[in-house]
C-alpha positions as MATLAB code, in Angstrom:
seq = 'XXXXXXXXXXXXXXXXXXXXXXXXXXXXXXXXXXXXXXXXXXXXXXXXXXXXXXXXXXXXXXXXXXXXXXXXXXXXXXXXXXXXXXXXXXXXXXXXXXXXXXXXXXXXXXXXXXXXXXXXXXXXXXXXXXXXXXXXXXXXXXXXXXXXXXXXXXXXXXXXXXXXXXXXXXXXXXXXXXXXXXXXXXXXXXXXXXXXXXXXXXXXXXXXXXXXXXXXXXXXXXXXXXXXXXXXXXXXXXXXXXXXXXXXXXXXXXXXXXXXXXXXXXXXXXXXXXXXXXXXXXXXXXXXXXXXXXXXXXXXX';
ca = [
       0.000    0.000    0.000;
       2.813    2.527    0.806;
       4.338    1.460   -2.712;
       0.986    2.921   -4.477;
       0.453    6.324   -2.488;
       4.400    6.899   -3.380;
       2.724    6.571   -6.725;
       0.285    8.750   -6.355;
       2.538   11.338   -4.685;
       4.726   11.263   -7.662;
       1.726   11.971  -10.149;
       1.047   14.904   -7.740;
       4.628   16.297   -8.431;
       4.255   15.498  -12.084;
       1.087   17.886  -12.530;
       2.624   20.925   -9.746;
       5.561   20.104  -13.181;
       3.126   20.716  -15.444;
       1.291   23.892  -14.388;
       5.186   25.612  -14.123;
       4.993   24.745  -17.700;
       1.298   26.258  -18.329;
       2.914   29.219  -16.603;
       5.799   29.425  -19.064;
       3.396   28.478  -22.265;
       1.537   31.706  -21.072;
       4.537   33.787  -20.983;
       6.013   33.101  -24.215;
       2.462   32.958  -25.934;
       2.315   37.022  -24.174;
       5.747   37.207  -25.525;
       4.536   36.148  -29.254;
       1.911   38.312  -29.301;
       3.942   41.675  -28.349;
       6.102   40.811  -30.710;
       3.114   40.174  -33.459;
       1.667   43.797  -32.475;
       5.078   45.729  -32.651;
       5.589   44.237  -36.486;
       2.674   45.935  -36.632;
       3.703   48.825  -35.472;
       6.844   48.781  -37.518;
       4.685   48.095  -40.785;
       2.541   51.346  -40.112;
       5.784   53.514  -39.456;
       7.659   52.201  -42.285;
       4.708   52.884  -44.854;
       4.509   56.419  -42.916;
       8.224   57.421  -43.167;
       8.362   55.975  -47.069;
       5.394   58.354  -47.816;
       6.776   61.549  -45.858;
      10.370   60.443  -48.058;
       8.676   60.207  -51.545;
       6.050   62.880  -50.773;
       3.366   60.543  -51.432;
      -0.527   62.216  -50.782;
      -2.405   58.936  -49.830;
      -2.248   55.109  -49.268;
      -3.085   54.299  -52.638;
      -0.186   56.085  -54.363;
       2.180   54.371  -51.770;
       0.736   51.252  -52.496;
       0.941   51.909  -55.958;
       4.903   53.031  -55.656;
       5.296   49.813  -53.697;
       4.244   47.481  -55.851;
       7.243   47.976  -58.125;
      10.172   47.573  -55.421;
      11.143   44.394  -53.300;
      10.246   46.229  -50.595;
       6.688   45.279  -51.129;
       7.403   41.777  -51.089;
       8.976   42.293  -48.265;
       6.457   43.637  -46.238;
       3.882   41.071  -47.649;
       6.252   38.746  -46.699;
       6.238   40.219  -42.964;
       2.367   39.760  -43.256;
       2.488   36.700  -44.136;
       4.808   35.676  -41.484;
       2.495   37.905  -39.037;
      -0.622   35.995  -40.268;
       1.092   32.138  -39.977;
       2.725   33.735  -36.522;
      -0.992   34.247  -35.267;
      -2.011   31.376  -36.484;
       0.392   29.359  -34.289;
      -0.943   31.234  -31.535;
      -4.377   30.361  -31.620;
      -3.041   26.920  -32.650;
      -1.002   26.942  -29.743;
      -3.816   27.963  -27.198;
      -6.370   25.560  -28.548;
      -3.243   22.505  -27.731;
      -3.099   23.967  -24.313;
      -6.580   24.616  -23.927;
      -6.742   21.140  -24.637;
      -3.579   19.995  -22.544;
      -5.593   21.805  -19.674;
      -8.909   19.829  -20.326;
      -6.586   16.751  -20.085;
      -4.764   17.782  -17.057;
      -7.708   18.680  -15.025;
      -9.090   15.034  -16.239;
      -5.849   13.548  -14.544;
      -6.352   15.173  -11.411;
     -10.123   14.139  -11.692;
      -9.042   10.655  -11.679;
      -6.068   10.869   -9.275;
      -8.484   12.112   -6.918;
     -11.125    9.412   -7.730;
      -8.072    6.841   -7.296;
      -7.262    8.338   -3.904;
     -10.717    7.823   -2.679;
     -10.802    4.214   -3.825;
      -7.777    3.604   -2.937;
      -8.711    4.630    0.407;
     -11.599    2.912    0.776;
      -9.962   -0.071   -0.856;
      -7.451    0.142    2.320;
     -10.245    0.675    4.402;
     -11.673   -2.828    2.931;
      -8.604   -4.774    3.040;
      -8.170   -3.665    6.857;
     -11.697   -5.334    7.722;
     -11.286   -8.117    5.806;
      -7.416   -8.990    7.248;
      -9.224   -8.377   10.569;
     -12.382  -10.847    9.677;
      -9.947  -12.953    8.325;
      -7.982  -12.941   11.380;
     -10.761  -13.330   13.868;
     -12.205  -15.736   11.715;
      -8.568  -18.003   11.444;
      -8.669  -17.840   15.039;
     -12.079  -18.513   15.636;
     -11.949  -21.724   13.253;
      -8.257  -23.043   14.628;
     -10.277  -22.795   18.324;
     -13.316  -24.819   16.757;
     -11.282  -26.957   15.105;
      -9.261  -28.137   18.035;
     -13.109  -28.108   20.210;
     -14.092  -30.263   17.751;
     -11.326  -32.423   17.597;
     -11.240  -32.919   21.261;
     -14.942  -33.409   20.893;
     -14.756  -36.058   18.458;
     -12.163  -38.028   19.845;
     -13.924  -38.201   22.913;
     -17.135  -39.153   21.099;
     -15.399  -41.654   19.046;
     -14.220  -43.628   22.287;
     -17.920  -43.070   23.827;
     -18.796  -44.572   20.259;
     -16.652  -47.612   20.009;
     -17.653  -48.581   23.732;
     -21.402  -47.801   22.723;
     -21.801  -48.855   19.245;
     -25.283  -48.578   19.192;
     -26.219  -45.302   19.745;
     -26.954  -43.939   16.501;
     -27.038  -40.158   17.740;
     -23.405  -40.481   17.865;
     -23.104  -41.145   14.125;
     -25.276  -38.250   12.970;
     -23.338  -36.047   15.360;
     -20.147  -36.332   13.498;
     -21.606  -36.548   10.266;
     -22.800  -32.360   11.643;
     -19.367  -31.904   13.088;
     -17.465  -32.828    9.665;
     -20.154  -31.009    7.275;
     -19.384  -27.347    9.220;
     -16.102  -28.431    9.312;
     -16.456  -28.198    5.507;
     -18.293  -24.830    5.484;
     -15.761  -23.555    7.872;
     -12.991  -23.965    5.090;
     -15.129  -22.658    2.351;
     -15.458  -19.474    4.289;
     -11.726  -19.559    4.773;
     -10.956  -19.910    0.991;
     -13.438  -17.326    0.230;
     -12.142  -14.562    2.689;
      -8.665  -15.650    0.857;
      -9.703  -15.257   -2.972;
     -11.624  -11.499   -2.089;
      -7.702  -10.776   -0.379;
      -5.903  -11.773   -3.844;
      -9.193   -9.794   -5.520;
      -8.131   -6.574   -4.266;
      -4.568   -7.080   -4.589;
      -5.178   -7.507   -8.383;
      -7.454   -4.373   -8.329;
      -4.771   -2.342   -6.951;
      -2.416   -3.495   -9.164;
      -4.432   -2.107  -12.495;
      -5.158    1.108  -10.699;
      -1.203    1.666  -10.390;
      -1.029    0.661  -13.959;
      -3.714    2.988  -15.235;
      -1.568    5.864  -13.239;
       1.665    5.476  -14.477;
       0.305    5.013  -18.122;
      -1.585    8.905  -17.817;
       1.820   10.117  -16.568;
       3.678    9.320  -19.405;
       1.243   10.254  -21.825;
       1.182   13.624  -19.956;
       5.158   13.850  -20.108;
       4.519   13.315  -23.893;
       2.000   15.750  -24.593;
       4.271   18.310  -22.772;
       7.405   17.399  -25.465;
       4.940   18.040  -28.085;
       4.100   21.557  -26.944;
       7.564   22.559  -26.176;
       9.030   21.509  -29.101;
       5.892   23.943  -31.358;
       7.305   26.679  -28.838;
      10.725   26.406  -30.267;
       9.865   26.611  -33.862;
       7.386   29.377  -33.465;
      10.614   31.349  -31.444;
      12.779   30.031  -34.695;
      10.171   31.862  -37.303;
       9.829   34.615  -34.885;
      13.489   35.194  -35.269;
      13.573   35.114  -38.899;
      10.692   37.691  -39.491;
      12.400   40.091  -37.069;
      16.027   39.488  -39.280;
      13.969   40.166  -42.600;
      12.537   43.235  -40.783;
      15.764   44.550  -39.870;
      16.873   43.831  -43.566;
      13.803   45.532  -45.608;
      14.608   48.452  -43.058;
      18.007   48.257  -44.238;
      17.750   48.217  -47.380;
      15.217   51.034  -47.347;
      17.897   53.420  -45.284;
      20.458   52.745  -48.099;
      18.482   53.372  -51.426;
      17.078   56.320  -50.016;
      20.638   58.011  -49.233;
      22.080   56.425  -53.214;
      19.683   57.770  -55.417;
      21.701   56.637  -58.525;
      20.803   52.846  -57.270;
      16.947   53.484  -57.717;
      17.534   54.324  -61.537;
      17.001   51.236  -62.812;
      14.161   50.545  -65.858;
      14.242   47.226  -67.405;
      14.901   44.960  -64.082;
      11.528   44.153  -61.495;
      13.845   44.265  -58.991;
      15.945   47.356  -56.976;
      19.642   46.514  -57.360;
      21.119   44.859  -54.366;
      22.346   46.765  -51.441;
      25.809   48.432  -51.183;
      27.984   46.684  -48.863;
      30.483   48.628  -46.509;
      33.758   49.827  -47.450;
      36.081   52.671  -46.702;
      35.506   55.177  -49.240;
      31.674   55.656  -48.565;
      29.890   57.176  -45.707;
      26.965   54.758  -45.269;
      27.348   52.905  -42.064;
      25.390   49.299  -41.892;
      23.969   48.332  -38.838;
      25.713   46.411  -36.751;
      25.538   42.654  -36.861;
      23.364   43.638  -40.177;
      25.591   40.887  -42.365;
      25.822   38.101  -39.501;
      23.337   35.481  -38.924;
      21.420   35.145  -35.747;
      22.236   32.949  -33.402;
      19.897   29.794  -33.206;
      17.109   29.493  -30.623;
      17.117   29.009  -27.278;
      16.437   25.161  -26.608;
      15.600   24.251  -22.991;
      16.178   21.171  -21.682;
      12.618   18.765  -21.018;
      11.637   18.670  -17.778;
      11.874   15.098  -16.632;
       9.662   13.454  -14.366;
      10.083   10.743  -12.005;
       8.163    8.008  -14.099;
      10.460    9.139  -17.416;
      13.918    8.744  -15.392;
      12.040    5.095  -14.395;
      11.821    4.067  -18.364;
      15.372    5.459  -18.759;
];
């Protein structure tokens, strides 16, 4: 019994594990969408400083001016990326919406366990006690009896011809049978509930790993939403880039028969344009934390 409410402690630790990561899913979904509404932001100011630059009236005429640089396609691209970015969002909230369903299921069931399990002990308690009075009540009757039939045996062999003697053994052997039957009954409901037990720890440890699972899967979406995240803010910083260049080289923009602006100017010496820094180095790659492992998953190991 102490080995399955060690169990059951152990589940307990598993799902305190698991709302620490609800906690952090939270965060970084928060985090996700701040950085969803300031690519917003950055859209609106870039389309606001490009029209103040080219003296451009209205939206239409910028949109119009647009559509002929890669600029464009670089902001669709940045909606695009915005639009698949919210996407994993609500993606990601409906999987934890639905990791929470599941979790509060667990604990449902761990505490539906607990009660059985108590009144399972509970069970097992009065039956090792019947049992016990019982055994001791049946070794005393058997030894009365015993005693009582030897001495009726002797009383018998001097008096064969009482035949109350006779049917008073045949009595004395026939609850000596129901006695045992009682005995091999109490012992079968004993190996009963030991078997019950048994599945219940079963059923336990099976939810906690497919909990421990379920909690990879999530994790590992988080990391490749962080990876595009990354990217779009690297493009961003690029389109920007680019945009800060052509403007201050005019002779770059006078191009006719190519759909595309000419690439940007790289740095050297004799210019004055300064690139941002770290503007031609990659970024580093995302931050990858290690799985929280549970009791039940260092078991399996």
């Amino acid at each position: 019994m102490v080995y399955y409410q060690e169990s059951i402690s152990t589940m307990e630790k598993a799902l305190k594990e698991t709302e620490l990561t609800h906690m952090k899913l939270e965060e970084e979904i928060a985090r996700l969408r701040k950085d969803c509404v300031s690519l917003l932001i950055d859209k609106e100011l870039l389309e606001t400083a490009l029209q103040e630059l080219h003296g451009l009236n209205d939206t239409e005429t910028l949109i119009t001016w647009l559509e002929t640089k890669e600029i464009h396609l670089s902001l669709l691209t940045s909606e695009k990326k915005i639009s698949e970015l919210q996407d994993q969002i609500e993606n990601l909230l409906l999987i934890k919406k639905t990791f929470d369903e599941k979790e509060q299921s667990l604990k449902n069931e761990i505490k539906a366990l607990t009660i059985k399990l108590r009144i399972t002990d509970k069970e097992k308690e009065e039956a090792f006690t019947t049992f016990d009075i019982l055994s001791t009540y049946f070794s005393d009757k058997n030894i009365a009896l015993k005693t009582e039939l030897k001495e009726k045996e002797e009383y018998w062999l001097n008096n064969p011809s009482d035949e109350s003697l006779v049917q008073q053994m045949k009595k004395l052997r026939e609850e000596n049978i129901h006695l045992k039957n009682i005995n091999e009954e109490a012992t079968k409901l004993n190996l009963h509930k030991d078997q019950q037990l048994r599945i219940l720890q079963r059923q336990c440890e099976q939810k906690d790993v497919e909990n421990w699972l379920l909690k990879l899967k999530l994790e590992r979406k988080i990391k490749v939403a962080e990876a595009e995240a990354s990217q779009l803010r690297r493009r961003l910083m690029l389109a920007e880039t680019n945009k800060d260049l052509h403007s201050n080289d005019p002779v770059n923009w006078q191009w006719q028969n190519d759909s595309y602006p000419p690439l940007p100017i790289p740095y050297c010496s004799s210019t004055s344009i300064m690139p941002p820094p770290f503007a031609y180095f990659p970024l580093p790659p995302p931050f990858i934390s290690k799985p929280v492992m549970t009791s039940s998953n260092q078991g399996q190991e």
